[in-house]
DRENDO-88157 format. One record per residue (C-alpha): chain; residue in one letter; residue number from 0; x, y, z. Coordinates in nm, 2 decimals. Each point is the difference from the previous one (the first is absolute). Layout:
residues N
  unit  code  pos      px      py      pz
     A     A  NUM       X       Y       Z
...
END
This chain:
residues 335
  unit  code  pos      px      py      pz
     A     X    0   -5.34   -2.51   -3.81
     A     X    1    0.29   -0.05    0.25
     A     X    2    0.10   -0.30    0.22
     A     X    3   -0.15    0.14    0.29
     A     X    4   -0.33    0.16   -0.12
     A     X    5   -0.11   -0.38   -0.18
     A     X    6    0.12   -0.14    0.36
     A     X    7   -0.22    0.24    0.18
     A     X    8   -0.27   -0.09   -0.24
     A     X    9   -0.02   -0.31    0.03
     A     X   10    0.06    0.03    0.38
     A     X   11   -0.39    0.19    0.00
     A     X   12   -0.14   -0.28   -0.21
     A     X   13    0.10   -0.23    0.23
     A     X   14   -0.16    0.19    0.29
     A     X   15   -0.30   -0.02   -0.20
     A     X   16   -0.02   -0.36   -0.01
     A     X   17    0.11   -0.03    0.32
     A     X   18   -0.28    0.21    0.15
     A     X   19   -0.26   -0.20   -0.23
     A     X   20    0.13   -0.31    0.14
     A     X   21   -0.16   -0.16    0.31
     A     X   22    0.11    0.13    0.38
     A     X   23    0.31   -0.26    0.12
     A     X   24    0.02   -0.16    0.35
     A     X   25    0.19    0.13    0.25
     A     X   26    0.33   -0.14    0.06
     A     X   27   -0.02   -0.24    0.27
     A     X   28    0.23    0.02    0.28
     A     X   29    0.26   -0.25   -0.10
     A     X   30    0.03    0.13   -0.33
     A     X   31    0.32    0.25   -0.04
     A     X   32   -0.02    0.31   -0.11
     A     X   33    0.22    0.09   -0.31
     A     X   34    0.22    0.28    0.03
     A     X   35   -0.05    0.28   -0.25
     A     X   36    0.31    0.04   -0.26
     A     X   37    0.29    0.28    0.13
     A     X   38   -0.04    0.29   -0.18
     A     X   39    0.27    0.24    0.03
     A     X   40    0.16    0.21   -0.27
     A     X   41    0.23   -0.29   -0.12
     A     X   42   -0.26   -0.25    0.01
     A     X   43   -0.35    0.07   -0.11
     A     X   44   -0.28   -0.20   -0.13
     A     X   45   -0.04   -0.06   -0.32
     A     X   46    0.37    0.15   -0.04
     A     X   47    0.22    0.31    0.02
     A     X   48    0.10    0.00   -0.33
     A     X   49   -0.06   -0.15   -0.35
     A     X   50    0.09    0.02   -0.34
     A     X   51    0.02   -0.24   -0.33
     A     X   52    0.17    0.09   -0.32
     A     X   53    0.10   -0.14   -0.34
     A     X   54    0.39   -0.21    0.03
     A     X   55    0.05    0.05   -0.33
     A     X   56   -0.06    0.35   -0.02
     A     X   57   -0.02    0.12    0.34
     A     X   58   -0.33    0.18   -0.08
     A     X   59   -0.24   -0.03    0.35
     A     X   60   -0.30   -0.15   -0.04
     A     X   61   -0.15    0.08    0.33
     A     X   62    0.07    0.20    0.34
     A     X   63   -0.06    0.08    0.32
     A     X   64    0.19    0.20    0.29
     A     X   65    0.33   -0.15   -0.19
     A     X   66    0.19    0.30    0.17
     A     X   67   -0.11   -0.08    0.33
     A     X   68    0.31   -0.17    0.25
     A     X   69   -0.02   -0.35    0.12
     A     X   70    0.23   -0.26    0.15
     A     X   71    0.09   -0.24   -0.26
     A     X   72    0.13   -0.30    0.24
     A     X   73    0.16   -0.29   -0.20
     A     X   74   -0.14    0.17   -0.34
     A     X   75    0.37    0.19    0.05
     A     X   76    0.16   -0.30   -0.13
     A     X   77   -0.09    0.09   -0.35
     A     X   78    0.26    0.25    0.07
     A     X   79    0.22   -0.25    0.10
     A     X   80   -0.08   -0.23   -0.28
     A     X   81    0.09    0.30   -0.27
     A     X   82    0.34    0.08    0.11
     A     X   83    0.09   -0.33    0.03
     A     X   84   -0.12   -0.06   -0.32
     A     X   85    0.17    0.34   -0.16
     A     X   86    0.39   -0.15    0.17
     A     X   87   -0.11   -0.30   -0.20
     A     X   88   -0.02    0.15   -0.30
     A     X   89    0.27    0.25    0.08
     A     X   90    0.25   -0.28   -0.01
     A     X   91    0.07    0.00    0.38
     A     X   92   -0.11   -0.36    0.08
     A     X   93   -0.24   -0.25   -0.16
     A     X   94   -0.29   -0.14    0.10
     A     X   95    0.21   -0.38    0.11
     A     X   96    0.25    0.22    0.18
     A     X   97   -0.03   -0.11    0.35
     A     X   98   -0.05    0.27    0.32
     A     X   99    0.12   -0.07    0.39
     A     X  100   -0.18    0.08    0.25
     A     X  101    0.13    0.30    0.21
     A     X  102   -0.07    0.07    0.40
     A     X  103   -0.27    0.23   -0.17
     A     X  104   -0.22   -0.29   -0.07
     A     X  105   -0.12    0.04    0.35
     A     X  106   -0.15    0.27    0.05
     A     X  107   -0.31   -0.14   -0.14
     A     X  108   -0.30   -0.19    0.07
     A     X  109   -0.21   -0.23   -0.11
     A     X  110   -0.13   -0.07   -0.34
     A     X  111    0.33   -0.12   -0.06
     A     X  112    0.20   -0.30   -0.11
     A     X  113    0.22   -0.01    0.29
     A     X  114    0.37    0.02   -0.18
     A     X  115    0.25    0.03    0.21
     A     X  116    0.31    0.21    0.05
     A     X  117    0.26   -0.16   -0.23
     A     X  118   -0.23   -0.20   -0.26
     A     X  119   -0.09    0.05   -0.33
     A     X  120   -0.21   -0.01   -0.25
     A     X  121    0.00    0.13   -0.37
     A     X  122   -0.16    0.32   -0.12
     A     X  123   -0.22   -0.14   -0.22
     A     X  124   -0.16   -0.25    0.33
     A     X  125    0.02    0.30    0.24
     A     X  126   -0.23    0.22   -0.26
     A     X  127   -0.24   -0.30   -0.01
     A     X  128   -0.05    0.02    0.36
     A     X  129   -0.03    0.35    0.02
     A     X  130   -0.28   -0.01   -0.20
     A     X  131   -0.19   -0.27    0.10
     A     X  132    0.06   -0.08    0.37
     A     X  133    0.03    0.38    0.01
     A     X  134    0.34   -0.12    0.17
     A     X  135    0.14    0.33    0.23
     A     X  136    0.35   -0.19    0.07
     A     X  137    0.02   -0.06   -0.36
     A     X  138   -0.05    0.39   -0.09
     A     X  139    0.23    0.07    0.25
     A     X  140    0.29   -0.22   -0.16
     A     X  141   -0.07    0.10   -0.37
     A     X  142    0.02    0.40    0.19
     A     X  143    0.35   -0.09    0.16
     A     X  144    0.12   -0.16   -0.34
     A     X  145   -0.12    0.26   -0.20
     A     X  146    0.11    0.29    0.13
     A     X  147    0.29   -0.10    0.29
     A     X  148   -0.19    0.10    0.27
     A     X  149   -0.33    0.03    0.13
     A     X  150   -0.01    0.38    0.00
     A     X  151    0.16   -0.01   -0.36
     A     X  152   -0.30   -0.18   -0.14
     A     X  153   -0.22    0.22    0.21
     A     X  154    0.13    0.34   -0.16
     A     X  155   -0.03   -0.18   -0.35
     A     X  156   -0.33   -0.09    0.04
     A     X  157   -0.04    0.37    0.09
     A     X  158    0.19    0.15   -0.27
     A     X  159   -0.18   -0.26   -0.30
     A     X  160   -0.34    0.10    0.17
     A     X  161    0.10    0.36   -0.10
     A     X  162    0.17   -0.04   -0.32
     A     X  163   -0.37   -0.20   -0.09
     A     X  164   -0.22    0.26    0.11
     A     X  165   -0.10   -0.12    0.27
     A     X  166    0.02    0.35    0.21
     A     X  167   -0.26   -0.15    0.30
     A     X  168    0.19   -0.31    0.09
     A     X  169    0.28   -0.04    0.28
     A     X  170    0.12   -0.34    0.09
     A     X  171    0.19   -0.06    0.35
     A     X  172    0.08   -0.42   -0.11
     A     X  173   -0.04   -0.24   -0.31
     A     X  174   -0.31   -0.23    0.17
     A     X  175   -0.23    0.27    0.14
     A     X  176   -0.05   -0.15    0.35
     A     X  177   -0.09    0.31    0.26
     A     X  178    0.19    0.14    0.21
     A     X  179    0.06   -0.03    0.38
     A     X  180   -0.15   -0.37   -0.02
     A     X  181    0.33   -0.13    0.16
     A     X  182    0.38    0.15    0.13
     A     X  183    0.14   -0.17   -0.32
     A     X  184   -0.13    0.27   -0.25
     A     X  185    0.19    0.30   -0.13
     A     X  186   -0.28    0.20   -0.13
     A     X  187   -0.17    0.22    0.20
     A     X  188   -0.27    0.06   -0.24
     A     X  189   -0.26   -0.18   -0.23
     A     X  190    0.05    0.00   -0.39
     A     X  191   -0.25    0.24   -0.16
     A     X  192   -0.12    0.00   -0.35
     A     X  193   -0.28    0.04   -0.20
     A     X  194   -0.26   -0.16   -0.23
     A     X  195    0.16    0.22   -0.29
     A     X  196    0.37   -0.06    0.08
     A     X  197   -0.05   -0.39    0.03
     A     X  198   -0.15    0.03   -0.36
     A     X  199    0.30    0.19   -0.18
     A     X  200    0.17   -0.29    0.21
     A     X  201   -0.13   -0.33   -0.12
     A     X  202   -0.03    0.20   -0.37
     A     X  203    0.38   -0.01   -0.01
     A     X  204    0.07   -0.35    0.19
     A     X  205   -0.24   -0.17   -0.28
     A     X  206    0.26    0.17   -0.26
     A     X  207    0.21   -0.29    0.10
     A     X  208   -0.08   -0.34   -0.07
     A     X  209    0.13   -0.15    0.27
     A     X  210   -0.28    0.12    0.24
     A     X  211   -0.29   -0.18   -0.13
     A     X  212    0.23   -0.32    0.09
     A     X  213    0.03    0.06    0.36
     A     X  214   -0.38    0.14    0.04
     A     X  215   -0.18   -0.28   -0.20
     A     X  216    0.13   -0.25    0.21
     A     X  217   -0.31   -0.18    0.26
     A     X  218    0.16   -0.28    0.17
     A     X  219    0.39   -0.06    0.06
     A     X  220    0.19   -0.25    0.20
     A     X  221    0.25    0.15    0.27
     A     X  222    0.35   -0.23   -0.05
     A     X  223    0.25   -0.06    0.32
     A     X  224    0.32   -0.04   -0.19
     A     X  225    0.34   -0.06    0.11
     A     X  226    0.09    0.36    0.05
     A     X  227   -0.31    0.18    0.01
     A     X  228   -0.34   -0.02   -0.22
     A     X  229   -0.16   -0.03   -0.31
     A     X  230   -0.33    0.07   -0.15
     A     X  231   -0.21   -0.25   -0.23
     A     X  232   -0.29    0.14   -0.16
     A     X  233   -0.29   -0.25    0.01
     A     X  234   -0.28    0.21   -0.22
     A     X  235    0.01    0.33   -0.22
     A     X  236   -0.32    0.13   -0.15
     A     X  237   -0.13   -0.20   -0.29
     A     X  238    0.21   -0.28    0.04
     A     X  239   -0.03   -0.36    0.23
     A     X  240    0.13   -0.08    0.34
     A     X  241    0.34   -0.11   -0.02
     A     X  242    0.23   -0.23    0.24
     A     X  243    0.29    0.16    0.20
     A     X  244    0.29   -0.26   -0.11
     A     X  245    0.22   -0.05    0.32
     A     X  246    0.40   -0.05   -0.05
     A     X  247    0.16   -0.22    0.28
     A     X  248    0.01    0.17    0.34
     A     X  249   -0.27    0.23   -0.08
     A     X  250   -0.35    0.09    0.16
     A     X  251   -0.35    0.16   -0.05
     A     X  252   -0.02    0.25    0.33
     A     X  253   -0.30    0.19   -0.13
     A     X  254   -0.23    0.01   -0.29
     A     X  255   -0.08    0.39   -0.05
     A     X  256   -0.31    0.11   -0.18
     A     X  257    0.01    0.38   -0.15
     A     X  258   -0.24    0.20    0.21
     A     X  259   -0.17    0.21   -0.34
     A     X  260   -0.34   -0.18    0.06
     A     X  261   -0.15    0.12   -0.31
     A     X  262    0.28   -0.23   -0.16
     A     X  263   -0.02   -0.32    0.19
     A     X  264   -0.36    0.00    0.13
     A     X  265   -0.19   -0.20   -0.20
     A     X  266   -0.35    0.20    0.06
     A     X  267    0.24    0.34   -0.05
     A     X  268    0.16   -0.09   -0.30
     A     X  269   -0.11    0.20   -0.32
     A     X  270    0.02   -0.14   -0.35
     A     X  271    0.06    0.05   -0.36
     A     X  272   -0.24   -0.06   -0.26
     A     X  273    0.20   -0.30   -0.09
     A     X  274   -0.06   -0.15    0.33
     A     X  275    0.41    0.09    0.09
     A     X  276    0.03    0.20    0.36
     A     X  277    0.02    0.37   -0.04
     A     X  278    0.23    0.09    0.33
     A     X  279    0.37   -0.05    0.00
     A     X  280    0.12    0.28    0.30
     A     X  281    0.13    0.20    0.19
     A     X  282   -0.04    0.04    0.34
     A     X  283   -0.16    0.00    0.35
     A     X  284    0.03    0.16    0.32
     A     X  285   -0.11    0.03    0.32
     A     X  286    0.10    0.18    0.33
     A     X  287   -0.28    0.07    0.26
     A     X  288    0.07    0.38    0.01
     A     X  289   -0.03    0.02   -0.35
     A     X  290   -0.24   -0.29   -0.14
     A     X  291    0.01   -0.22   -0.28
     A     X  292    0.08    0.12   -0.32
     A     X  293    0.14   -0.13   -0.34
     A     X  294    0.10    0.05   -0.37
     A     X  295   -0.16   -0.23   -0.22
     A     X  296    0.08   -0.03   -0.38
     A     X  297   -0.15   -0.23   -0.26
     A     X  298    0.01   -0.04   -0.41
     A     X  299   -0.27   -0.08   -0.25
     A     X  300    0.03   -0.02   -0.37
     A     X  301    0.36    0.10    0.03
     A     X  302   -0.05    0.32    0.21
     A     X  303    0.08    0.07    0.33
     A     X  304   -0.17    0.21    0.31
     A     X  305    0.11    0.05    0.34
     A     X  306   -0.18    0.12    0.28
     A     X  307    0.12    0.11    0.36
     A     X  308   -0.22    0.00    0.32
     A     X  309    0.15    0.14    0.35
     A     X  310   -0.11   -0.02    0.34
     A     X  311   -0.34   -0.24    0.00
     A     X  312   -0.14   -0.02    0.32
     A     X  313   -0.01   -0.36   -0.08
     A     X  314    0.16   -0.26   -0.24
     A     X  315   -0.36   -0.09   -0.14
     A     X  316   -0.04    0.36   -0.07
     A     X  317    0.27    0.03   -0.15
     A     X  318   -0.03   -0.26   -0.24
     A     X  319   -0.36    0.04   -0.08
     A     X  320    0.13    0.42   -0.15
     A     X  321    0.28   -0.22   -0.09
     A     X  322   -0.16   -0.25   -0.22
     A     X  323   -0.29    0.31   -0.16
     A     X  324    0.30    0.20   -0.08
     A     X  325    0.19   -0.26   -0.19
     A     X  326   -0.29   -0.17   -0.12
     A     X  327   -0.14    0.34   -0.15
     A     X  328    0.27    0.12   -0.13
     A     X  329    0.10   -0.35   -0.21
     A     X  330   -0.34    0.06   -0.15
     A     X  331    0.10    0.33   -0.12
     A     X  332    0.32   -0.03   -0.14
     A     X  333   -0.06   -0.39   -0.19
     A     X  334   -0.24    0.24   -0.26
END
């Protein structure tokens, strides 16, 4: 049985029941009515595409219109987070190396951590808000460092994308915000992907254990320095909350919580036999033409799955195919 046909099973049981079920009210006039969920073909209810698969082995475990194109939104900076990652072990900077900020950082918006033109921060910090405050400014800064420019990174991201199979993807910036929102974008088009391509993705980023660093990370402290910022992380799965330690002259300008809700939320969270949380990644995303959408991965008993969702028409959607996915799929591989 496919993702779909047990959805629209148990979508006709629950017509049953609701049928069976006593005649409501009618709304009163003050109430509000809700508005139903867009539905267009980048964002659809309960998804455009899904799939779930073995890390270790890549083998899929599950899918479901994986082929089919959506809008990734800030789940692009996986891509971001790879070849930054791939310099790093390529010898071209480390991970404390520090990175200015360009006139490029501009031509952003908001989630962000507001560095300005001419300050700094390290590699390592700027990859910390990238994933967790899903921090455009800072994709754009690691993009510029990277690659020289911000069209350099962009034709890298497009030539790793092919080089990984990734044949339906095309990326226009390193943050996936849409385009057109304001005069300050370059892109005249939205990144496209889809639920397969994001999967030969995130298989290849968790190669490198440097990821699972950055994307297990809840709560971090955002650090006014001197000369720019730094991050202090405040809780990683499976360990206790921690105090930022302030030098002299520095501040705490924003506490940033990682927006993976199946990883922080404590009625989301999934766990491990021995009572250790399951879920240590990736990565959300969520533009209003294309929906919520994420890729999720979690290990029990030594093994790893990962599981990609695109275009939700809603965040709890999203995390409810989210959570079965993962959850289903940790069951199968732990025997």
């Amino acid at each position: 049985m496919t993702l779909r046909t047990a959805i629209s099973a148990f979508a006709v049981f629950a017509a049953v029941i609701a049928c069976a079920a006593p005649a409501k009210k009618p709304a009163t006039a003050s109430r509000r009515a809700v508005a139903a969920p867009v539905q267009t073909a980048h964002r659809r209810s309960p998804y455009v595409g899904a799939i779930c698969a073995d890390a270790t082995t890549g083998r899929i475990l599950s899918t479901d219109n994986a082929d089919a194109e959506a809008y990734p939104a800030s789940v692009t900076k996986l891509m971001t987070l790879f070849l930054v990652l791939e310099d790093v072990h390529a010898g071209k900077y480390d991970l404390d190396s520090m990175a200015v900020a360009t006139p490029d950082v501009n031509r952003c918006e908001a989630s962000w951590i507001g560095i300005k033109v001419g300050e700094s921060m390290s590699i390592r910090d700027l990859c910390l808000t990238l994933m967790v405050e899903s921090a455009n400014d800072a994709a754009i800064v690691l993009a510029v460092n990277s690659a020289g420019s911000f069209d350099d990174f962009v034709a890298k991201m497009n030539s790793r994308a092919t080089e990984l199979g990734m044949t339906r993807t095309r990326y226009y910036n390193p943050n996936g915000l849409p385009p057109n929102s304001t005069k300050r974008y370059p892109w005249k088009s939205f990144n496209v992907t889809t639920a397969a391509d994001q999967l030969k993705l995130a298989l290849a980023l968790l190669k490198m254990p440097e990821t699972l660093e950055f994307t297990s990370v809840k709560t971090c402290d955002l650090v006014k320095t001197k000369g720019g910022y730094r991050a202090s992380v405040t809780r990683r799965v499976n360990e206790p909350l921690r105090r930022t330690e302030l030098a002299p002259g520095e501040s705490i300008v924003k506490n940033l919580c990682n927006h993976n809700n199946v990883m922080v939320k404590d009625k989301q969270k999934i766990f491990n036999p021995d009572g250790r949380e399951a879920i240590d990644g990736l990565k959300t995303g969520y533009i209003d033409a294309g929906g919520s959408s994420v890729v999720i991965t979690g290990s029990r008993g030594g093994k790893r799955t990962v599981a990609v969702v695109l275009g939700s028409s809603s965040a709890k959607e999203r995390d409810e195919h989210a959570s079965r996915l993962i959850s289903d799929a940790l069951g199968a591989i732990a025997w």
